[in-house]
N, C-alpha and C positions, 0 to 999 in steps of 0.2 A: 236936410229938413230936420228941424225941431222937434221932439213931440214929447208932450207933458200928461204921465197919466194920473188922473185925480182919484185915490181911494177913499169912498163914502163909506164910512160905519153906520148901520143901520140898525137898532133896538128892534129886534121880531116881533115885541108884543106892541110897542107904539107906532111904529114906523118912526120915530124920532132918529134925527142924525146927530151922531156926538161922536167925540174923538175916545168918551172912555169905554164906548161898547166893547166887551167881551163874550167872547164865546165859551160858555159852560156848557156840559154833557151833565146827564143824568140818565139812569136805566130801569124801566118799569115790567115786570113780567115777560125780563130775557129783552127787551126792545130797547135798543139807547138813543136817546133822544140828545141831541144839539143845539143848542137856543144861544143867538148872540142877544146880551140885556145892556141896560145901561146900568151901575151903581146901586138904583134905586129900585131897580125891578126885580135884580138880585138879590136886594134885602129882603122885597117881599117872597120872592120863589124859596129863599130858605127860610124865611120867619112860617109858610105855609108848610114847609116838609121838615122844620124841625123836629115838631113832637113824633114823627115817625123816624127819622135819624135817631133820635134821643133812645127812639125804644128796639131800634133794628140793629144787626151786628153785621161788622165790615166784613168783606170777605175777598177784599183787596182790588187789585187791578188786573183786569187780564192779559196777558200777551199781545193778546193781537189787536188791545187796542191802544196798548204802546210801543209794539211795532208800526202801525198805520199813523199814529203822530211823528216817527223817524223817517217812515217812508214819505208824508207827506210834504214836511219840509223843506224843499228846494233853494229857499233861499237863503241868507243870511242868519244867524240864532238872535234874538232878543240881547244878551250879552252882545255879543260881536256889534250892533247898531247904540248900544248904550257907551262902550265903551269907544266908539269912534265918536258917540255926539259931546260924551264929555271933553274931548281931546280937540273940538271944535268950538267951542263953548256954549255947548246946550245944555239943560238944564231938565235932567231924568231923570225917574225915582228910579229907587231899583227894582221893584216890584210892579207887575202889572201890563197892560198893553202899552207898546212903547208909540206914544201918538204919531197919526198921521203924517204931520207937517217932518215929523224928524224922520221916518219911514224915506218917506219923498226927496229928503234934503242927503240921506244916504245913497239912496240911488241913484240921482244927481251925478254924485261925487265921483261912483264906481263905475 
């Protein structure tokens, strides 16, 4: 038996489906929040919390929550799926969510 499975990106504040949703974090009062956006919802989440980035000071990244992105990833890195789809002849920036259709056409393959 065959089976094809289809991953829908989904924008949190639209509900709109696009291949460039990404997932961004942000941390309010110790609480971290995770929001997948499209491009354009992105501009506005930072065009809204720039003047406070502008006026607040970094105080890095914690451990454990670059630990929990190691530990989460089970599959494949972004590199490892870009550098197979060029080698197939797809066509991927190098920066950014590496889309769906090349995700799937990976998977395929392995």
């Amino acid at each position: 038996m065959a089976q094809k499975i289809i991953t829908v990106y989904t924008d949190d504040l639209t509900g709109e489906s696009a291949e460039e949703v990404q997932t961004h974090t942000f941390s309010l009062n110790g609480v971290n929040y995770e929001i997948d956006l499209t491009s354009d919802n992105y501009d506005k989440l930072f065009e809204a919390l720039a003047p406070f980035i502008d006026g607040g000071r970094k105080i890095g990244r914690t451990k454990s929550a670059a630990t929990s992105r190691k530990v989460s990833n089970t599959g494949p890195s972004a590199d490892e799926i870009r550098s197979w789809a060029r080698q197939n002849n797809y066509q991927v920036n190098d920066r950014g969510r590496v889309p769906a259709h090349i995700r799937e056409a990976y998977q395929q393959a392995h």
